[in-house]
Structure formats: structure tokens, C-alpha cells
Residue frames relative to the residue before (quaternion, step in Angstrom):
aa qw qx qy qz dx dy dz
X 1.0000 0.0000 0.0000 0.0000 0.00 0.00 0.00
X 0.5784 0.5326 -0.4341 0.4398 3.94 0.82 -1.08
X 0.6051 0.6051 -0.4303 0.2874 4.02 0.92 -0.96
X 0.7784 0.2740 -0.3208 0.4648 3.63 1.00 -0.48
X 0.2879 0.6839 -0.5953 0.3083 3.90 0.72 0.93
X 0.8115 0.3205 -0.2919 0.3920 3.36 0.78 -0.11
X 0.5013 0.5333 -0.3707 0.5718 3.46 1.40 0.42
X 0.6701 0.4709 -0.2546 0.5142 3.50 1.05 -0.76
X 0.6816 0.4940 -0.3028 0.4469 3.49 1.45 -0.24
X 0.6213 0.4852 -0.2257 0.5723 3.21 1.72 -0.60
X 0.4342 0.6516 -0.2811 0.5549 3.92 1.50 0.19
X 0.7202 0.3781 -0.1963 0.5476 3.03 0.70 -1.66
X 0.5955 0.6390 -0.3111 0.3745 3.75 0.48 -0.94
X 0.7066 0.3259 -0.3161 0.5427 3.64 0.58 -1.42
X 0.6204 0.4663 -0.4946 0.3911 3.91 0.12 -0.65
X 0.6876 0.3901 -0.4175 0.4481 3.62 0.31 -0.76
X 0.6252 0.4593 -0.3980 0.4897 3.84 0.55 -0.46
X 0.6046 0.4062 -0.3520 0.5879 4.29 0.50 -0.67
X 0.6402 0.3996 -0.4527 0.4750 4.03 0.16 -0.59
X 0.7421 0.5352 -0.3128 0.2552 3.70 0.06 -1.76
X 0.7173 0.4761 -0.2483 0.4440 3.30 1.87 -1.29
X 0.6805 0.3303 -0.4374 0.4864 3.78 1.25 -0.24
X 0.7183 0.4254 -0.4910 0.2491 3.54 0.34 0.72
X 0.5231 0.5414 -0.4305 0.4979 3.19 1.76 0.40
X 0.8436 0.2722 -0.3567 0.2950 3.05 1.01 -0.14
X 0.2533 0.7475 -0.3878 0.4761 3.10 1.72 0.28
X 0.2000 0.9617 0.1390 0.1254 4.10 2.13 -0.84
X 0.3575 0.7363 -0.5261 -0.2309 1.42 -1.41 -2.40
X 0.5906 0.6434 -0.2735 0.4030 3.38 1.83 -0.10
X 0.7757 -0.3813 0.2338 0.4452 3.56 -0.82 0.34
X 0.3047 -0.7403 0.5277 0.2838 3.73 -0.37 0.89
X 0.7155 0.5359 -0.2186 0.3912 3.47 0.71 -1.74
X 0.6537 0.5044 -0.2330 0.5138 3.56 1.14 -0.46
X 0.6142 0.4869 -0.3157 0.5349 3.51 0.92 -0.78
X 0.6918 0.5091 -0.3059 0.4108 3.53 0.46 -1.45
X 0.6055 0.5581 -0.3374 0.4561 3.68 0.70 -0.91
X 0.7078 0.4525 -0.2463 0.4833 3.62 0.46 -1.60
X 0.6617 0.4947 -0.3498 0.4417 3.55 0.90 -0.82
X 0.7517 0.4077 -0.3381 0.3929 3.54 0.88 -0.78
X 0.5848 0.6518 -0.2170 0.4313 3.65 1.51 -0.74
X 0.7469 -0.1545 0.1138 0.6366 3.24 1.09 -0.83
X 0.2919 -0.7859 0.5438 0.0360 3.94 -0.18 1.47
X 0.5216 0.4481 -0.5209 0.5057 3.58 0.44 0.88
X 0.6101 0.5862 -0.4399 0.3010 3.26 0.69 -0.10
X 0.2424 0.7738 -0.3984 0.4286 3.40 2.31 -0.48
X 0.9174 0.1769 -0.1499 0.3235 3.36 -0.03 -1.27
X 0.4199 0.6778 -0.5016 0.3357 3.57 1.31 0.87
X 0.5677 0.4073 -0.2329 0.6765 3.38 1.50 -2.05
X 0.3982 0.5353 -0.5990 0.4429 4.47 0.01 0.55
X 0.8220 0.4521 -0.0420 0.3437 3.24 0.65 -1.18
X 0.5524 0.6998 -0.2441 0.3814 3.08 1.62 -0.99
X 0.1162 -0.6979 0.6133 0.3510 4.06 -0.13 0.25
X 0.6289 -0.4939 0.4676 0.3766 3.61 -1.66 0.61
X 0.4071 -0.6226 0.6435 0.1805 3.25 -1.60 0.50
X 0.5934 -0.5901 0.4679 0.2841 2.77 -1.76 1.63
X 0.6265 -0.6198 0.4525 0.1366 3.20 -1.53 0.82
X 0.2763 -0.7416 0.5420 0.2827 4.21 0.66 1.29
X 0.6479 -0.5210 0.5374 0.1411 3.19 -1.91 1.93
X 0.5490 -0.5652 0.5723 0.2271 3.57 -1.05 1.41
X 0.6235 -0.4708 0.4861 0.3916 3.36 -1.39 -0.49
X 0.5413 0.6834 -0.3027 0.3851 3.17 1.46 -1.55
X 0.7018 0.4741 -0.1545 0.5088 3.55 0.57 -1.55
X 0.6686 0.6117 -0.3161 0.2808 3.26 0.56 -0.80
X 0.6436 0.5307 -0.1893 0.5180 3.38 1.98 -1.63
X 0.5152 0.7301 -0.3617 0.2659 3.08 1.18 -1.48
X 0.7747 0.5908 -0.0334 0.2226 3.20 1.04 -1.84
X 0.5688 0.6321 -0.2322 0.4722 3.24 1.62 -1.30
């Protein structure tokens, strides 16, 4: 049985990394950063859970429009 602890760790690993990236980007927050924290330590899953998405930064277009 110990022979699959390390396949079952490398299982467990990619889901946290595929979850961490569709909820950063699901966001708007840093995929490559999320995916890491998510694979390094998998509580972090339920911080960016929580996180509300970030407002989307004002084009230029909008930006001139405005002035």
C-alpha cells in the first residue's frame, strides 16, 4: 500500500493546481501564483474561494472618453 503514497500525492497535487487555476481565473487573479500556492499549500483554495473578482483596469479608450 505505502507504494501508491506517492502517486496519490502527485494526484492530489495536479487537482489542487487545475482547481486554484479555474478559480483565479474564473477572478481575475494571478493564475501562475494561485496554481503554485494551491499546489504548495491547498488551503489556500479556500482563501481565493472567498476572494470576490477584481474590477476589470479602465482601457485607454474609456479612460479619454472621460477627461
Amino acid at each position: 500500500m505505502t507504494a501508491f503514497y506517492p502517486l496519490l500525492t502527485l494526484i492530489s497535487i495536479i487537482v489542487f493546481v487545475w482547481l486554484a487555476r479555474r478559480l483565479a481565473r474564473a477572478r481575475n487573479r494571478n493564475v501562475i501564483g494561485c496554481s503554485v500556492a494551491g499546489a504548495i499549500l491547498p488551503p489556500v483554495l479556500l482563501v481565493l474561494y472567498a476572494l470576490k473578482p477584481v474590477a476589470p483596469e479602465p482601457s485607454e479608450d474609456q479612460a479619454d472618453g472621460e477627461a
